[in-house]
Backbone as JSON, one array per atom type, in Angstrom:
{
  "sequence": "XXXXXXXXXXXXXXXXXXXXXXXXXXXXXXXXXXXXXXXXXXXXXXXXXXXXXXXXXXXXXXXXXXXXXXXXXXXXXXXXXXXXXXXXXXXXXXXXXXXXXXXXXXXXXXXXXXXXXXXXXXXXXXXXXXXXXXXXXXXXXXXXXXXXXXXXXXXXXXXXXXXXXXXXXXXXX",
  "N": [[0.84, -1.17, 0.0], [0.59, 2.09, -0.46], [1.82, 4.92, 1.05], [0.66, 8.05, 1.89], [0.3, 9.37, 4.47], [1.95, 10.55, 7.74], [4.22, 8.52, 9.38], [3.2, 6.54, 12.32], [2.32, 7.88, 15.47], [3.25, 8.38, 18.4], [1.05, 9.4, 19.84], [-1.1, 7.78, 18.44], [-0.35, 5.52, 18.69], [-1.02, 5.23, 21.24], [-3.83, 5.91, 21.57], [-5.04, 3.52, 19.5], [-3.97, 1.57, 21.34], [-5.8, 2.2, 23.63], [-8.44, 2.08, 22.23], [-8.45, -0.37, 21.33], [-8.77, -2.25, 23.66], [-11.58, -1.57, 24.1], [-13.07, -2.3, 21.98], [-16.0, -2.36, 21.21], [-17.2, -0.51, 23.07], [-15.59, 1.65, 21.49], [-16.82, 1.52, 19.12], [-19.56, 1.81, 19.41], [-19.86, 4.47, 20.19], [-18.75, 6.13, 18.16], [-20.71, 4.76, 15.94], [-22.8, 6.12, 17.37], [-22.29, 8.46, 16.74], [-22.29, 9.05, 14.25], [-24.88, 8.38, 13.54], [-26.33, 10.59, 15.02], [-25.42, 12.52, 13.04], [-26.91, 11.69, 10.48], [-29.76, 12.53, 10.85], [-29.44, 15.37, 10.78], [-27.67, 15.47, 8.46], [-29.97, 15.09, 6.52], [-31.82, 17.15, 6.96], [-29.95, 19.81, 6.57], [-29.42, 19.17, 3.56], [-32.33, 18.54, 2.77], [-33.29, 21.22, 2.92], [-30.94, 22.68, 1.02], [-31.73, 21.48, -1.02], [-34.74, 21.99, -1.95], [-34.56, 25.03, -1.35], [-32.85, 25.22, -3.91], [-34.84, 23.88, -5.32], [-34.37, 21.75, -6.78], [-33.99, 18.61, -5.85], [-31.86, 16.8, -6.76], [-30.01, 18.48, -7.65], [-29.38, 18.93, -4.96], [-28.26, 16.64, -4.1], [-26.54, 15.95, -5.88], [-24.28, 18.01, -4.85], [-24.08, 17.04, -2.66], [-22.94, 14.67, -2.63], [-20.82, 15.52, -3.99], [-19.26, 16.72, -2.18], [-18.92, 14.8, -0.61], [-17.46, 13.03, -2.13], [-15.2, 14.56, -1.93], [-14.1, 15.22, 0.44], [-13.98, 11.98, 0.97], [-11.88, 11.5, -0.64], [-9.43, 12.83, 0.05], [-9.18, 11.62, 2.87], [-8.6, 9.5, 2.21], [-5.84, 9.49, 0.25], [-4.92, 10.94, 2.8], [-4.97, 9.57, 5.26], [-5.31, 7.09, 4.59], [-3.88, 6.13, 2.7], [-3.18, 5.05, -0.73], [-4.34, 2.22, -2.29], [-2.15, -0.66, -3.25], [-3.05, -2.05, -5.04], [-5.64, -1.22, -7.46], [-8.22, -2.26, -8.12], [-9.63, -5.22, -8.08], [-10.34, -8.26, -10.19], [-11.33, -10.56, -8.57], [-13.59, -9.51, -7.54], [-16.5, -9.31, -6.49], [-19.31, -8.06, -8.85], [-21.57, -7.61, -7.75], [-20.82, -5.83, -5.09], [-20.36, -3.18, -5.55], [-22.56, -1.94, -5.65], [-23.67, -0.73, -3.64], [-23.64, 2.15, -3.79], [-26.05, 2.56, -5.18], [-28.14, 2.46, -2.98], [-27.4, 4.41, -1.46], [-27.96, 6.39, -2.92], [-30.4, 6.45, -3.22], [-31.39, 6.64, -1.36], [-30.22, 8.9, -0.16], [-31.46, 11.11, -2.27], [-34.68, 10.5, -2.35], [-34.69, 11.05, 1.03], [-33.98, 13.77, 0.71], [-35.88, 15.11, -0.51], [-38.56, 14.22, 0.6], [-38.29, 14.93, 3.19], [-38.24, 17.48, 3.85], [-41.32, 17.47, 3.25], [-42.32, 15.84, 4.61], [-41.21, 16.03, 7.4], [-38.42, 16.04, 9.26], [-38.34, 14.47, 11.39], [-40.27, 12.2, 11.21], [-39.66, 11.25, 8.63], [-36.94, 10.16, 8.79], [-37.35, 8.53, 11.5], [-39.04, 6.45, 9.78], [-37.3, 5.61, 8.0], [-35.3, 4.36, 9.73], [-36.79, 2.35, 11.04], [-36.93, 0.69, 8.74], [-34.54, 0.45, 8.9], [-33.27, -1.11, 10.99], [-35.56, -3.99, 10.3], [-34.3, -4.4, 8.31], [-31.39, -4.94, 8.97], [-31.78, -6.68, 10.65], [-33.03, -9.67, 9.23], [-30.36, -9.7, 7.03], [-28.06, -9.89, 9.55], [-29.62, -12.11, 10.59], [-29.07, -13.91, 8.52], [-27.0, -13.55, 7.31], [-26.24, -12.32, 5.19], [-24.28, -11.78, 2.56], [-21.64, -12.33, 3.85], [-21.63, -11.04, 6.22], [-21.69, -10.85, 9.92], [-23.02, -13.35, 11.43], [-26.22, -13.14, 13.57], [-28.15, -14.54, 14.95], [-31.8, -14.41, 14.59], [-33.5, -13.92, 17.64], [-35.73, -14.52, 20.36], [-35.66, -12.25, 21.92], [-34.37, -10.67, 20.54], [-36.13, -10.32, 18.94], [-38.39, -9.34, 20.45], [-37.11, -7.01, 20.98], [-37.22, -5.41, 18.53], [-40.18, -5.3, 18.04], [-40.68, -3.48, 20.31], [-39.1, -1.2, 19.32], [-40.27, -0.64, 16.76], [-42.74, 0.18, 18.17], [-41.8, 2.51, 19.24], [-40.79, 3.79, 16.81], [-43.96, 4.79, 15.7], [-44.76, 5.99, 17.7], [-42.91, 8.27, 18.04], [-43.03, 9.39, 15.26], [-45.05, 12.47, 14.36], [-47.73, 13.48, 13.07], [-48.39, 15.5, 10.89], [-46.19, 17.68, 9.63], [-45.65, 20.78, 11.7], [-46.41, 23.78, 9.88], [-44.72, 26.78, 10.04]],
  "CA": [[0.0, 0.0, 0.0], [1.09, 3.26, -0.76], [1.08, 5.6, 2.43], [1.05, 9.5, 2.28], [0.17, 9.63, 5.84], [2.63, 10.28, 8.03], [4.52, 7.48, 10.53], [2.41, 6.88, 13.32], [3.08, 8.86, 16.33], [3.48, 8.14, 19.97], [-0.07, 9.29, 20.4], [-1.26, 7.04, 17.68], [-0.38, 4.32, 19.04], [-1.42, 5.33, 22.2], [-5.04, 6.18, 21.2], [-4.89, 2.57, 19.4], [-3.86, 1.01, 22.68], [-7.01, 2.79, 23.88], [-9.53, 1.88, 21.53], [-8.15, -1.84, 20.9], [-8.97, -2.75, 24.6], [-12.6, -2.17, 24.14], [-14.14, -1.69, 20.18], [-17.15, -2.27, 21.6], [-17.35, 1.36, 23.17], [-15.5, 2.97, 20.47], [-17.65, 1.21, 17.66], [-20.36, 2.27, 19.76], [-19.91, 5.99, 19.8], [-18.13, 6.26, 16.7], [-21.81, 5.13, 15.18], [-24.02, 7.28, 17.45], [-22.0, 10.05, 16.3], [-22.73, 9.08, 12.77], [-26.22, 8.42, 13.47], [-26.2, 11.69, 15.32], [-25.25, 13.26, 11.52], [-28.0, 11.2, 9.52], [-31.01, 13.79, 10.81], [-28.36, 16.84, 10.5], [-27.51, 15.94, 6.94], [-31.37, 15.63, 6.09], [-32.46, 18.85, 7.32], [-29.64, 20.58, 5.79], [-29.94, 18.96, 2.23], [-33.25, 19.07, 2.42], [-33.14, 22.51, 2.89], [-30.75, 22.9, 0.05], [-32.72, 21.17, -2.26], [-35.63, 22.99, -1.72], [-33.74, 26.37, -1.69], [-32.02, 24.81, -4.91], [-35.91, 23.57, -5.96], [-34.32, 20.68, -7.36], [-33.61, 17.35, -5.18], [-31.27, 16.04, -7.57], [-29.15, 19.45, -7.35], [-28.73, 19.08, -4.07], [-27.88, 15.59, -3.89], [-25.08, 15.91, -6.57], [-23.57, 18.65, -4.1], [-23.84, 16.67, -1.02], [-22.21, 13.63, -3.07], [-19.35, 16.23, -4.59], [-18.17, 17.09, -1.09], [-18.49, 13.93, 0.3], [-16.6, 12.86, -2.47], [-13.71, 15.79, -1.87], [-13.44, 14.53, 1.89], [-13.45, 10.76, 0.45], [-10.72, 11.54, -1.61], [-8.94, 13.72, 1.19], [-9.31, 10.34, 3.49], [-7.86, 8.39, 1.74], [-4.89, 9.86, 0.47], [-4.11, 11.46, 3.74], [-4.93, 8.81, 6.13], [-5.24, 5.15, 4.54], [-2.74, 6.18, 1.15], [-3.44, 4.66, -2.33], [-3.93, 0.99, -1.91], [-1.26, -0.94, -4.37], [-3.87, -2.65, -6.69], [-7.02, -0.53, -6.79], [-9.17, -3.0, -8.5], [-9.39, -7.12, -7.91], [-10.99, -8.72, -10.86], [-12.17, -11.61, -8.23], [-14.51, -8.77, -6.75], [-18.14, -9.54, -7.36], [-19.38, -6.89, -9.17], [-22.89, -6.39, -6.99], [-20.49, -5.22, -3.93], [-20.32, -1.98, -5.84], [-24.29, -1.73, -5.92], [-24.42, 0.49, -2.25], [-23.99, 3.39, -4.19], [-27.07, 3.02, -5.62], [-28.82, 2.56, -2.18], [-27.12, 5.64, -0.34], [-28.22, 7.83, -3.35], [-31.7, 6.29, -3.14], [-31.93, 7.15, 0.28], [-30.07, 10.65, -0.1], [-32.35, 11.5, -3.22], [-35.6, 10.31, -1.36], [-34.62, 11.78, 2.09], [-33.95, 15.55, 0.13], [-37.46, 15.26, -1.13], [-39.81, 13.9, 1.47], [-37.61, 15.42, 5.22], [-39.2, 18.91, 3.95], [-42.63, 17.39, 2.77], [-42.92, 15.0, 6.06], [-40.7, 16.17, 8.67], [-37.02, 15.3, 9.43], [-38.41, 13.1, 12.11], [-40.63, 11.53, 10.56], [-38.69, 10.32, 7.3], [-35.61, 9.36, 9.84], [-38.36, 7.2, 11.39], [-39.23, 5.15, 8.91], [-35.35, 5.6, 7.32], [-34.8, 3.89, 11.2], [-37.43, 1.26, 11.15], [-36.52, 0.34, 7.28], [-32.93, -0.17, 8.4], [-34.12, -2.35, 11.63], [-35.86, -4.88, 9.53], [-32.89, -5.07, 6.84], [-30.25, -5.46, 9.72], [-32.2, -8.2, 11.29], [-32.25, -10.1, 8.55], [-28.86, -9.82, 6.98], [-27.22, -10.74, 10.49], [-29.6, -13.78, 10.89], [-28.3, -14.91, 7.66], [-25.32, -13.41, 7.25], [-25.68, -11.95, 4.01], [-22.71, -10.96, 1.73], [-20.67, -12.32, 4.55], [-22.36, -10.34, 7.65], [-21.55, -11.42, 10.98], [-24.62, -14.11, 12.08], [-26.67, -12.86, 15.15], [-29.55, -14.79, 14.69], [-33.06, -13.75, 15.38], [-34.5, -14.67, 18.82], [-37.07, -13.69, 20.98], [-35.08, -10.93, 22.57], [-34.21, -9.4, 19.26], [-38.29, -9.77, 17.82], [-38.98, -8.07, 21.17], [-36.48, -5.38, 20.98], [-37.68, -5.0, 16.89], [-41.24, -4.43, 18.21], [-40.29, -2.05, 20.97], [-38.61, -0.29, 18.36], [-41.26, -0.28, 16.05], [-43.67, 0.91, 18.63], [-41.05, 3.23, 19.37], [-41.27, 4.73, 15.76], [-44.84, 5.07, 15.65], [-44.94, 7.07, 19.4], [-42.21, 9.19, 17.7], [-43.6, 10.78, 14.16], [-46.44, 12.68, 14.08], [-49.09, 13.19, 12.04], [-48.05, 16.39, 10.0], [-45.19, 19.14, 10.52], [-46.12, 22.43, 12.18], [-46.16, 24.95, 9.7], [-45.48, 27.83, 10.98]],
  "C": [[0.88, 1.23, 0.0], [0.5, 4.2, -0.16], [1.48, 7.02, 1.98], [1.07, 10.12, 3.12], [1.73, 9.6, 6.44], [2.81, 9.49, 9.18], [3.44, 7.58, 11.31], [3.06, 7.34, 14.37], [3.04, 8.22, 17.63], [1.67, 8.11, 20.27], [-0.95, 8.59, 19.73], [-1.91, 6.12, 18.15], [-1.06, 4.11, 20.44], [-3.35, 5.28, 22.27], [-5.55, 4.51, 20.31], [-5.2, 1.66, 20.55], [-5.44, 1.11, 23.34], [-8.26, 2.04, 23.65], [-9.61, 0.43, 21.17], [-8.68, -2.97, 22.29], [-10.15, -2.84, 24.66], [-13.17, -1.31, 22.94], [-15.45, -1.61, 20.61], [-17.61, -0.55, 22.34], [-16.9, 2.04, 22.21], [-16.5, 2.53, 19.49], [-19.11, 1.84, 18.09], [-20.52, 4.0, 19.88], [-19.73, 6.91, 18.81], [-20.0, 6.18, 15.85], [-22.71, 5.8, 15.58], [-23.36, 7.96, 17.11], [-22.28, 9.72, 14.7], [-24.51, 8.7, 12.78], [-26.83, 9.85, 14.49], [-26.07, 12.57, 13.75], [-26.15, 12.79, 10.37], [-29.35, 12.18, 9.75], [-30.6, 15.37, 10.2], [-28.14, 16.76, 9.04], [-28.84, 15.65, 6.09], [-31.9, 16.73, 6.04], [-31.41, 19.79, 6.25], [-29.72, 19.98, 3.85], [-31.05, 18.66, 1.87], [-33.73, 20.6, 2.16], [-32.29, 23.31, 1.66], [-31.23, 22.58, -1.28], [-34.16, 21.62, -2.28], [-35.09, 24.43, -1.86], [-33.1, 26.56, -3.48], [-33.61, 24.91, -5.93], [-35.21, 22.4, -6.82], [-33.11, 19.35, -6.05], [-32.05, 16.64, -5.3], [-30.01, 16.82, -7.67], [-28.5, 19.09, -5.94], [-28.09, 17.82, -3.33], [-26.87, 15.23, -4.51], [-24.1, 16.63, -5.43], [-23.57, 17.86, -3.11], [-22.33, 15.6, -1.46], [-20.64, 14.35, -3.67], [-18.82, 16.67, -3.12], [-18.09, 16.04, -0.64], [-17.04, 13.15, -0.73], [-15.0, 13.38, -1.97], [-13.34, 15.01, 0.13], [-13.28, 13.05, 1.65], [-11.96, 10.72, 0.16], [-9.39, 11.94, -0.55], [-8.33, 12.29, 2.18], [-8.42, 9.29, 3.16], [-6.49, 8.57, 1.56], [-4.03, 10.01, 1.35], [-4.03, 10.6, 4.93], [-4.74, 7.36, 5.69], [-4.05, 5.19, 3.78], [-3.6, 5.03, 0.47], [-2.9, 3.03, -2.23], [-2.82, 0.71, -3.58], [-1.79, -1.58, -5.85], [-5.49, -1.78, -6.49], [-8.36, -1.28, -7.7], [-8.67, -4.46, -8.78], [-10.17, -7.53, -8.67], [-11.88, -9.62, -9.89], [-13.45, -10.58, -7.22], [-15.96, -9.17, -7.19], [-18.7, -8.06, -7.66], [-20.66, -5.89, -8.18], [-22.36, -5.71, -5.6], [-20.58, -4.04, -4.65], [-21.58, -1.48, -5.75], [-24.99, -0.67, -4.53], [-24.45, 1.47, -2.71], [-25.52, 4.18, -5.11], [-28.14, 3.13, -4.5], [-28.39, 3.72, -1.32], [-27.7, 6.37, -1.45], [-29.59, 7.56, -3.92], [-32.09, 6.88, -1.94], [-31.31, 8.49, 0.38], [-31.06, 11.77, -1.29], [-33.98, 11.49, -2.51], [-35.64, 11.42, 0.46], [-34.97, 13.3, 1.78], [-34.99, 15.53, 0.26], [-38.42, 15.42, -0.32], [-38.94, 14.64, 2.83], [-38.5, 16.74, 4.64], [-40.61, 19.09, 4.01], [-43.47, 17.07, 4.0], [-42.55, 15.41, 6.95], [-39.31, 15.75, 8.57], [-36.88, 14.05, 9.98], [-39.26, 11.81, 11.7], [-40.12, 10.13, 9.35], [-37.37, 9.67, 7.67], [-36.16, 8.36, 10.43], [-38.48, 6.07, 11.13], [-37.91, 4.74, 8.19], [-35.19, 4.24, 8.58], [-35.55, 2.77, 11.6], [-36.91, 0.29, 9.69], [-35.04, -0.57, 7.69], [-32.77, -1.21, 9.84], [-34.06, -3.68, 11.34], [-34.88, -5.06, 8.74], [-32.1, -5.86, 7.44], [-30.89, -6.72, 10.04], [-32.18, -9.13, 10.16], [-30.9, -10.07, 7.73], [-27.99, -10.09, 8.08], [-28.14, -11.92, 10.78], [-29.12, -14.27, 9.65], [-27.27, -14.63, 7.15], [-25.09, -13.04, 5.54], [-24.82, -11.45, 3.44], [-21.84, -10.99, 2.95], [-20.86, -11.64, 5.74], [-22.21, -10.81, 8.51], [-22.88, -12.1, 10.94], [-24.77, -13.75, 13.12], [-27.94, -13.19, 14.75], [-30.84, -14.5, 15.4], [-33.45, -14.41, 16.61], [-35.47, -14.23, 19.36], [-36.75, -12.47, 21.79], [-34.94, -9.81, 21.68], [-35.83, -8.98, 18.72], [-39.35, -9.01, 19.09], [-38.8, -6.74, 20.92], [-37.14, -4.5, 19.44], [-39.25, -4.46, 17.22], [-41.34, -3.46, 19.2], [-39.87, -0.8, 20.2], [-39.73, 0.35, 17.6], [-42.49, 0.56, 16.58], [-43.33, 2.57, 19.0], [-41.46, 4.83, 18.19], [-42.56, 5.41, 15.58], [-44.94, 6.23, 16.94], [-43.9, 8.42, 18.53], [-42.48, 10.12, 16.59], [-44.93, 11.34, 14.54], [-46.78, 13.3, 12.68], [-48.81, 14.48, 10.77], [-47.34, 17.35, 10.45], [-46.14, 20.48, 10.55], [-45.79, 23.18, 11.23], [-46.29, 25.93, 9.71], [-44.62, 28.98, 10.6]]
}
């Protein structure tokens, strides 16, 4: 691999050390803070696409910066792997990009029409039901955590959850 990052540092490794003793807390905060930024980048690209009046505008822009920090990422922290394409790849692993810019195209549209909370909601029940299946069967290689009666509780807690949580039409005001 081909690194542009530089060495790792004392505190690096230290912060490593850290985080290697229990993933389970960092993996855990690490994704509420990214599920912390899934309502935040609704509202505001809904808001730009609406401001924009086109969905599709403002979903290229979200995707051109995320790109520019992609790109950024990589370079500066992972570097330029040494083969950047494996023929033995199956080609439908590439196919998420059509489900993040279903769900960032969709989100633009409907978070202004329905609510933020609302369309996060059902975004949040949607992705629920997916997870549960794909870890009971372990699709495309997915850890297995098969369904039990603890999980098809917690799934309808949830679900009741969602419902207690949208309402019925945004305040406009």
């Amino acid at each position: 691999m081909i690194r542009f990052a530089p060495a790792e540092t004392d505190l690096d490794l230290k912060l490593i050390e850290v985080f290697s003793v229990n993933n389970t807390l960092f993996y855990s905060l690490l994704m509420l803070l990214a599920g912390l930024g899934i309502p935040v980048m609704a509202t505001l690209n809904g808001a730009l696409g609406t401001r924009l009046q086109s969905p599709a505008l403002a979903a290229t822009i979200l995707f051109s910066v995320g790109l520019i920090v992609a790109a950024i990422y990589l370079f500066v922290i992972e570097g330029l792997p040494a083969e950047l394409y494996k023929p033995s790849t199956p080609l439908y692993l590439y196919f998420g990009g059509f489900f993040v810019m279903f769900y960032i195209l969709s989100i633009t549209w409907v978070a202004p029409r329905f609510g933020v909370s609302n369309a996060v909601s059902f975004v949040l029940l949607g992705q629920l039901v997916a997870m549960s299946v794909i870890d009971h069967y372990g699709f495309i290689g997915a850890l297995k955590y098969p369904i039990n009666i603890q999980r098809v509780a917690g799934l309808v807690l949830m679900t009741a959850g969602v419902f207690l949580v949208v309402g019925r039409s945004p305040d406009i005001s």
